[in-house]
py3Dmol code that shows the C-alpha trace and the ligand (Angstrom):
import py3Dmol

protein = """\
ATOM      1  CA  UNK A   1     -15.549  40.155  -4.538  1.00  0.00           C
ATOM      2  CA  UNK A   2     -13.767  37.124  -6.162  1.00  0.00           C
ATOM      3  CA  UNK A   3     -12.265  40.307  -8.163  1.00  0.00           C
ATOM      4  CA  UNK A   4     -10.775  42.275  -5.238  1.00  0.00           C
ATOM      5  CA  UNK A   5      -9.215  38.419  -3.705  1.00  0.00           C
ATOM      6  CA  UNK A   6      -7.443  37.788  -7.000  1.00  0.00           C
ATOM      7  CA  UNK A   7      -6.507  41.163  -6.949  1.00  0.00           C
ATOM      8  CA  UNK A   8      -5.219  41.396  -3.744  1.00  0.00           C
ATOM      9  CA  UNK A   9      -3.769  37.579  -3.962  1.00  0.00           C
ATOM     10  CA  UNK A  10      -1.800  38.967  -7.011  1.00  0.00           C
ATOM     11  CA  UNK A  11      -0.624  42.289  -5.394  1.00  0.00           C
ATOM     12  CA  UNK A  12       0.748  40.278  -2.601  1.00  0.00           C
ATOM     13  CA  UNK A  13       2.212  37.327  -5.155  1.00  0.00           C
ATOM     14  CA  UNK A  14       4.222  40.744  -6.723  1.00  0.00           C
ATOM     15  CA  UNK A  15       5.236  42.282  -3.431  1.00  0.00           C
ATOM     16  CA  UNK A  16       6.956  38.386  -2.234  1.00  0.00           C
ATOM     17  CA  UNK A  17       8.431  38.435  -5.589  1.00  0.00           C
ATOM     18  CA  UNK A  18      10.210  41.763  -5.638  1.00  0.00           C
ATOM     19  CA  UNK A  19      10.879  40.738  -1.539  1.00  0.00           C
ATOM     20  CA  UNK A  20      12.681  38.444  -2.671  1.00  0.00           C
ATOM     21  CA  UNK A  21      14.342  39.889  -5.434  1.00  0.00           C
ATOM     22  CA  UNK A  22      15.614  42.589  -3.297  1.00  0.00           C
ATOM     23  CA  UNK A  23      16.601  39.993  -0.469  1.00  0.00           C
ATOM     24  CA  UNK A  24      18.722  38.057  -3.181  1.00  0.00           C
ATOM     25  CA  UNK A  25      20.459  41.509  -4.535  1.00  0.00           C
ATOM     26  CA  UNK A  26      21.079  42.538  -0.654  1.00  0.00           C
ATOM     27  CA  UNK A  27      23.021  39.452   0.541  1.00  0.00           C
ATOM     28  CA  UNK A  28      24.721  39.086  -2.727  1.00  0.00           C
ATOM     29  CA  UNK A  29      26.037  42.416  -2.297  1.00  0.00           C
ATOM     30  CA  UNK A  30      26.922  41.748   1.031  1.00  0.00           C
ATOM     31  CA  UNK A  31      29.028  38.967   0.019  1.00  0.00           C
ATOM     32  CA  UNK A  32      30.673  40.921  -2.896  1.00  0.00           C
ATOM     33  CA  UNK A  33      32.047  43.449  -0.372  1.00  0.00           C
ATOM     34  CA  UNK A  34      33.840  40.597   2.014  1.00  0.00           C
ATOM     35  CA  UNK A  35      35.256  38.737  -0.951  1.00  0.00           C
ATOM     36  CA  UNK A  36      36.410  42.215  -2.474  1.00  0.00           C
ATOM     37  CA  UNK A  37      37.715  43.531   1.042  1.00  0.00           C
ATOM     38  CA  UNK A  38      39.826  40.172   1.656  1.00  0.00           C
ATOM     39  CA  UNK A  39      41.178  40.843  -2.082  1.00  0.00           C
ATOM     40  CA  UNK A  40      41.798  44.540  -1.257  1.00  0.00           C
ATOM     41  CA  UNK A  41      43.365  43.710   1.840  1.00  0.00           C
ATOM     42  CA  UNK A  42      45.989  41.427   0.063  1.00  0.00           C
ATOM     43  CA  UNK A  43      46.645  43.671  -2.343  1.00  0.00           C
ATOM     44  CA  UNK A  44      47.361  46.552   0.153  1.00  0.00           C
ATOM     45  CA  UNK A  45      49.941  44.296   2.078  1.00  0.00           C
ATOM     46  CA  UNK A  46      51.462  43.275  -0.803  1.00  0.00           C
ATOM     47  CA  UNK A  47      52.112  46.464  -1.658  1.00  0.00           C
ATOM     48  CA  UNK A  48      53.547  47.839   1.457  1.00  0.00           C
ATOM     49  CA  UNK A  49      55.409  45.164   2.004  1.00  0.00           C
ATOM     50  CA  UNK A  50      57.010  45.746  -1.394  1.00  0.00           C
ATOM     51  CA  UNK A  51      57.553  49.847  -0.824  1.00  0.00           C
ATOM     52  CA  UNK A  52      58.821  48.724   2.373  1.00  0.00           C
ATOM     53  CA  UNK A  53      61.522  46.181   1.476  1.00  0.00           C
ATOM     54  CA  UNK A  54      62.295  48.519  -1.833  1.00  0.00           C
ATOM     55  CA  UNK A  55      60.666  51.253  -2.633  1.00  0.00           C
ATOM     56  CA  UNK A  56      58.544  52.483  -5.450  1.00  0.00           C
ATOM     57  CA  UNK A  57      60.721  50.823  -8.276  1.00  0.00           C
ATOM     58  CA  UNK A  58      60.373  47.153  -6.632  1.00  0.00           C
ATOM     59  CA  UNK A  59      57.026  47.226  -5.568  1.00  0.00           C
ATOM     60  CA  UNK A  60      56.395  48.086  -9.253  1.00  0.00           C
ATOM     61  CA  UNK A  61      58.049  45.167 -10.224  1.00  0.00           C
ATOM     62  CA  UNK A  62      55.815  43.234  -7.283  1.00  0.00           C
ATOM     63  CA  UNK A  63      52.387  44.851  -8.929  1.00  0.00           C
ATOM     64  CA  UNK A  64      53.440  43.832 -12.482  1.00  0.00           C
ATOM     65  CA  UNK A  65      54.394  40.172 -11.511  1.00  0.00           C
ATOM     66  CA  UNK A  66      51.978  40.028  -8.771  1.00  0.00           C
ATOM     67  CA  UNK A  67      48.484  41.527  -9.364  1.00  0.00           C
ATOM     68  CA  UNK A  68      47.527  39.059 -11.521  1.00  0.00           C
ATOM     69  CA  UNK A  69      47.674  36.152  -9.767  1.00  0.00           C
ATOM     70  CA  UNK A  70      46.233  37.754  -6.541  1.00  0.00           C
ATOM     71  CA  UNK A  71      43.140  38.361  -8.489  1.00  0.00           C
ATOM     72  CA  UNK A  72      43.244  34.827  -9.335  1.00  0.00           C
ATOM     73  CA  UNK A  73      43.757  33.501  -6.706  1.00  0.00           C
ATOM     74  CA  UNK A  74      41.031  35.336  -4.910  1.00  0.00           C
ATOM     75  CA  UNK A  75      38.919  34.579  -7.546  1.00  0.00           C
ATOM     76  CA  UNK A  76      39.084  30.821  -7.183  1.00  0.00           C
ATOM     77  CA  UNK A  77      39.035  30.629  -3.362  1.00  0.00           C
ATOM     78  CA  UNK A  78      35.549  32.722  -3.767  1.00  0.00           C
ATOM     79  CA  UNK A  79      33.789  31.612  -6.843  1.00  0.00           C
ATOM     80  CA  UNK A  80      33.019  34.938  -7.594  1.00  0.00           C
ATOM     81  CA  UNK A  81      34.599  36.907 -10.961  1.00  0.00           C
ATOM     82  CA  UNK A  82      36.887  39.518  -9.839  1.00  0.00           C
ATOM     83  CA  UNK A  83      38.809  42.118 -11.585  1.00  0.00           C
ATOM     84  CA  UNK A  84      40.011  45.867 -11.172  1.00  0.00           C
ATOM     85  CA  UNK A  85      39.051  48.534 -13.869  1.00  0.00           C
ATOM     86  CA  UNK A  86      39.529  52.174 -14.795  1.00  0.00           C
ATOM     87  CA  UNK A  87      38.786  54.586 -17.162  1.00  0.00           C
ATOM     88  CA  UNK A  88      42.072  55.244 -17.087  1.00  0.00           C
ATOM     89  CA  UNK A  89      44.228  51.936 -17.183  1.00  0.00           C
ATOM     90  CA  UNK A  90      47.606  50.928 -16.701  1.00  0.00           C
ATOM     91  CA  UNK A  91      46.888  47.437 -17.821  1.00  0.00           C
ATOM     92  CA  UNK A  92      45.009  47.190 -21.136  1.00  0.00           C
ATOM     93  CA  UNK A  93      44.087  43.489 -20.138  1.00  0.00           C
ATOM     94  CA  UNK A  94      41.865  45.509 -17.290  1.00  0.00           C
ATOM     95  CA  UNK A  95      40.056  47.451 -19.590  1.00  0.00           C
ATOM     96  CA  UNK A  96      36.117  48.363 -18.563  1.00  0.00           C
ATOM     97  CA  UNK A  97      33.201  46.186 -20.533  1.00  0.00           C
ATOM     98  CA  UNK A  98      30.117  48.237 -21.897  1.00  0.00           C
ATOM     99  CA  UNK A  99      28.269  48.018 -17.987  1.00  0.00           C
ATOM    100  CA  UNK A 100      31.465  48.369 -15.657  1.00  0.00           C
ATOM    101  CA  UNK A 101      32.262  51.425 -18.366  1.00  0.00           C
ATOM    102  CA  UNK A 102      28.917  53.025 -17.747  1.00  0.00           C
ATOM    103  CA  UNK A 103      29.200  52.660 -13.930  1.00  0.00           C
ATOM    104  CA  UNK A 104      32.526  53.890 -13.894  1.00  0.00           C
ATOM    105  CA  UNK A 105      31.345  57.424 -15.418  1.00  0.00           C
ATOM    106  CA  UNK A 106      28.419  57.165 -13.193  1.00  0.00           C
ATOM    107  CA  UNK A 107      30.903  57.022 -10.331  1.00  0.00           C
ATOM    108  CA  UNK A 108      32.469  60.316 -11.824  1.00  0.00           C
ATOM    109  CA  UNK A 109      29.106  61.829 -12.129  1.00  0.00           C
ATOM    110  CA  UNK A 110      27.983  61.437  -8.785  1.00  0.00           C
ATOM    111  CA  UNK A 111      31.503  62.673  -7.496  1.00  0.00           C
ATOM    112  CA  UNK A 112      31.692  66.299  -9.493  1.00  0.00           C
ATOM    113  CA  UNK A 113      27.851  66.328  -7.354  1.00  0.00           C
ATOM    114  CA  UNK A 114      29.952  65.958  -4.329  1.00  0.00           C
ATOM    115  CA  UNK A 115      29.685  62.497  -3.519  1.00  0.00           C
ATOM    116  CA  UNK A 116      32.382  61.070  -1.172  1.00  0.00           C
ATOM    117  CA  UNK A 117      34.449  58.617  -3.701  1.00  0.00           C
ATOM    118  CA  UNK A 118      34.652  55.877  -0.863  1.00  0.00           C
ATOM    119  CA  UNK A 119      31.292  55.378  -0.809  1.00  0.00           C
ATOM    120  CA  UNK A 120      30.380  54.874  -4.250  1.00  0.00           C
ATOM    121  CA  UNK A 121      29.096  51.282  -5.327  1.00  0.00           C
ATOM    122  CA  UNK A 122      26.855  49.711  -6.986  1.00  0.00           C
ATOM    123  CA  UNK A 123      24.967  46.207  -7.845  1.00  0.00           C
ATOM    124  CA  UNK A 124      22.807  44.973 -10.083  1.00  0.00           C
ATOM    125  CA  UNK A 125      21.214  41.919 -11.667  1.00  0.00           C
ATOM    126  CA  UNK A 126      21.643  41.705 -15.602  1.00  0.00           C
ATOM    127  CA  UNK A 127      21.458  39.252 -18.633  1.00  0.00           C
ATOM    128  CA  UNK A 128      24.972  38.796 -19.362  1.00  0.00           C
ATOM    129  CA  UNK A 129      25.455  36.183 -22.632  1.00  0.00           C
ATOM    130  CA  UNK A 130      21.831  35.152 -22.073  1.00  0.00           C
ATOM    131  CA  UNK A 131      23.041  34.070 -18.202  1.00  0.00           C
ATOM    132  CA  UNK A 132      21.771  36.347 -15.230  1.00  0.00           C
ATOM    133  CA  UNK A 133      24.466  37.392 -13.387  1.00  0.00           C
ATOM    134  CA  UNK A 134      25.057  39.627 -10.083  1.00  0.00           C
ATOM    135  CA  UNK A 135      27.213  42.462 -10.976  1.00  0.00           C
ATOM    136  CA  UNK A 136      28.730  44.731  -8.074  1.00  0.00           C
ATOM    137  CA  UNK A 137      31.469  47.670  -8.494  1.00  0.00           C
ATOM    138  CA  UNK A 138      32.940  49.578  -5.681  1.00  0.00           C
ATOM    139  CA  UNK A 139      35.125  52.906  -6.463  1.00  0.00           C
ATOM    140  CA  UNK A 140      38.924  52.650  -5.534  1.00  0.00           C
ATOM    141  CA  UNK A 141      39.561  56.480  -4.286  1.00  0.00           C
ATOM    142  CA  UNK A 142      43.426  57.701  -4.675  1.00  0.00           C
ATOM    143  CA  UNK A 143      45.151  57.599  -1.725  1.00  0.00           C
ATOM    144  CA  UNK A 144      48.214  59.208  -0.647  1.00  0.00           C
ATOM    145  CA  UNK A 145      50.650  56.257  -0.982  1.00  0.00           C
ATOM    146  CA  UNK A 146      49.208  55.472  -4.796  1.00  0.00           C
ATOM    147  CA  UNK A 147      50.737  58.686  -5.807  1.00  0.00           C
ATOM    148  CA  UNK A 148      54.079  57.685  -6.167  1.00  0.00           C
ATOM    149  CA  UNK A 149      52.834  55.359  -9.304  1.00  0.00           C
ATOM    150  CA  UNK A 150      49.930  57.210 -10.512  1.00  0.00           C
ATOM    151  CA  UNK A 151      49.971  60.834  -9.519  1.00  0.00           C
ATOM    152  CA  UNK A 152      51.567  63.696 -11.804  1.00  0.00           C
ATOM    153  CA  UNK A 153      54.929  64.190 -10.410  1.00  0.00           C
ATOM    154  CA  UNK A 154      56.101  60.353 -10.487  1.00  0.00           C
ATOM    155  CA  UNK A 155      60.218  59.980 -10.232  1.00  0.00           C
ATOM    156  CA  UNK A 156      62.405  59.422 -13.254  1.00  0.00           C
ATOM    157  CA  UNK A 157      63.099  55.736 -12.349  1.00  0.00           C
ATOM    158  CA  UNK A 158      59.625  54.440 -11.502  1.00  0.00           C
ATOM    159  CA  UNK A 159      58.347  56.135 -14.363  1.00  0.00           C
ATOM    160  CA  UNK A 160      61.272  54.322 -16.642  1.00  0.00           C
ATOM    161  CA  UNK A 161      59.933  51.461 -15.251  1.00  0.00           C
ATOM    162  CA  UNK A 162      56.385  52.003 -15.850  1.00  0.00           C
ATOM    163  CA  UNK A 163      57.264  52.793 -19.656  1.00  0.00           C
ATOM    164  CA  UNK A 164      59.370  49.797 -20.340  1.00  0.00           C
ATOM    165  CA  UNK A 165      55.940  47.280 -18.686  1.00  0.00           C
ATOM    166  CA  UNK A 166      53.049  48.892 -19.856  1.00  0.00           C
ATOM    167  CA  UNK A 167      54.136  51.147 -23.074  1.00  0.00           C
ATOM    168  CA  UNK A 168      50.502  52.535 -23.578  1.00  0.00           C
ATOM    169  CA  UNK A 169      50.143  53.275 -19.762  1.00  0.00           C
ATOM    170  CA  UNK A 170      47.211  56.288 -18.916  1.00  0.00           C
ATOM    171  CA  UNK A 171      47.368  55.940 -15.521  1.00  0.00           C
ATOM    172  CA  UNK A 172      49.080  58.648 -14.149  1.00  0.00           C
ATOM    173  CA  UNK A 173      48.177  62.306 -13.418  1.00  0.00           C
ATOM    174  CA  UNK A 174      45.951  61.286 -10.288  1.00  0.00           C
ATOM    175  CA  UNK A 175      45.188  63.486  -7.723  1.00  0.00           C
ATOM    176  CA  UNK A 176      44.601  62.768  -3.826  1.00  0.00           C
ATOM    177  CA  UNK A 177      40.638  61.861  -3.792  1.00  0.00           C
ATOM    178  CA  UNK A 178      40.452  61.311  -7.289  1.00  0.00           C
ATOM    179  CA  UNK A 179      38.657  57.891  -8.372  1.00  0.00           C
ATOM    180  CA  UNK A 180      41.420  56.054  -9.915  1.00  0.00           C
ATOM    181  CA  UNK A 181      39.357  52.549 -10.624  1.00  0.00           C
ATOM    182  CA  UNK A 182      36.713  50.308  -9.295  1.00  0.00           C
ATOM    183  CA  UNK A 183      37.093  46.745  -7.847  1.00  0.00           C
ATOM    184  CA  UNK A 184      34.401  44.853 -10.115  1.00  0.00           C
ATOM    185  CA  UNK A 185      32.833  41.311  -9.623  1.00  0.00           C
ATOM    186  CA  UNK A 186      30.240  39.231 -11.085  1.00  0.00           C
ATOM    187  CA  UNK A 187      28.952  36.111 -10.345  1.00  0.00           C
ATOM    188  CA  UNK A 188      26.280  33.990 -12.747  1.00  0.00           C
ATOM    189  CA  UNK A 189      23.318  33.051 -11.229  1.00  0.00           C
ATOM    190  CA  UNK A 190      21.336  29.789 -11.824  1.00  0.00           C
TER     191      UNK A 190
END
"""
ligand_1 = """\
43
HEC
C 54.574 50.861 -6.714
C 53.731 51.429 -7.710
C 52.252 51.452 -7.466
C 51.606 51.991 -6.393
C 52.196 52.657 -5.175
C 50.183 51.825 -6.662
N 49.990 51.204 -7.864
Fe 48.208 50.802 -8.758
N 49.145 49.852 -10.256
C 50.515 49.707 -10.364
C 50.801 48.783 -11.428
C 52.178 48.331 -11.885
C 49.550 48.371 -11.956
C 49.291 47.382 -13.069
C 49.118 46.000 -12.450
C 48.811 44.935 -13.476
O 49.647 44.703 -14.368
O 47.724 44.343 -13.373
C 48.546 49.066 -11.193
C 47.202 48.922 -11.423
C 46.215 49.506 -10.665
C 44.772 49.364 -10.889
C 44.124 48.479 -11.949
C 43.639 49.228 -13.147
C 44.714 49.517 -14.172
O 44.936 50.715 -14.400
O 45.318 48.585 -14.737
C 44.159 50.080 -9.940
C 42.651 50.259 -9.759
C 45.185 50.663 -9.097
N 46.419 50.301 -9.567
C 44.930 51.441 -7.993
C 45.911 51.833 -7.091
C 45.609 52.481 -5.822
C 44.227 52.848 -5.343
C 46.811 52.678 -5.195
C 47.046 53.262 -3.816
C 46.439 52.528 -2.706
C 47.848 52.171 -6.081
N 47.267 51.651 -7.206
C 49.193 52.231 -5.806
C 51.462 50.327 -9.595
C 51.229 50.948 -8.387
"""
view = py3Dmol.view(width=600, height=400)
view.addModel(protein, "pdb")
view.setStyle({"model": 0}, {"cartoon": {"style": "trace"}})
view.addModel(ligand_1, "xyz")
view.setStyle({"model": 1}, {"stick": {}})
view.zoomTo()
view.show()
């Protein structure tokens, strides 16, 4: 009898513990997704404002000079680690690590199975440098408008201009649907 308590008493002990588990992956995912839609959203007007006031060629000159410090920016105001990947990068400084590259062609995977590419994400909780850290990615799908810069037919001039600011550039070539990166972010855990 004192058996089937301490049994049950440690079932249940288990069952809180992954509760809770799950509970902490759940509302850390839901916060991922409103810090990364605020930074997606200021990227997006950035860049139409840019096309708008000058075309392709300036707003490439906007992304170059401006990407970078919106993730920054973004990144302080939240707390949280942000970034942009791809397995296919423009800017070598975004360049996958050994988990965001495994969920990236996990992303692929799932796509060729007919997954819809804006619905792919995923989180998890890992050792990171002996920390544990929250890890969420969210698949960027290729839109219309990002064909100008990374599709296969880009214009003489933009291209130029992609050349001369990122020489080793493999970003191009996309098609309409296609994944072309993943917002990532990562937050350590105490
Ligand atoms: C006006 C040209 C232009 C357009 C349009 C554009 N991009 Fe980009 N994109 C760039 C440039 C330039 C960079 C490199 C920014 C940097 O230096 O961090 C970049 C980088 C990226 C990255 C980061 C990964 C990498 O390769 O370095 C992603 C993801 C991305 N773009 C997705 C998109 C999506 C999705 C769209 C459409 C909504 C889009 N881009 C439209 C020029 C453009």
């Amino acid at each position: 009898m004192t058996k089937l308590i301490a049994g049950l008493l440690c079932a249940f002990v288990t069952l809180q513990g992954s509760l809770a588990f799950a509970n902490e992956q759940d509302m850390l995912t839901k916060e991922a997704r409103t810090v990364m839609k605020g930074f997606g959203m200021e990227l997006k007007s950035t860049l139409v404002a840019a096309m708008k006031s000058g075309g392709p060629v300036n707003a490439l000159g906007v992304c170059n000079t401006k990407a970078g410090p919106i993730t920054m920016k973004n990144a302080r105001d939240s707390g949280w680690n942000i970034r942009r990947t791809s397995l296919k990068l423009r800017n070598p400084s975004n360049k996958a690590d050994a988990w965001e590259l495994a969920v990236l062609n996990d992303f692929e995977a799932k796509k060729a199975a007919g997954a819809n590419p804006k619905k792919l994400e995923h989180s998890a909780i890992i050792e990171k440098d002996g920390k544990k850290t929250f890890r969420y990615m969210k698949a960027i799908p290729t839109g219309k408008a990002c064909l100008l810069c990374h599709g296969a037919g880009i214009k003489a001039p933009v291209k130029e201009k992609i050349a001369a600011h990122y020489p080793s550039d493999k970003a191009t070539g996309f098609q309409l649907g296609d994944i072309r990166g993943a917002f990532s972010l990562s937050k350590e855990l105490k």
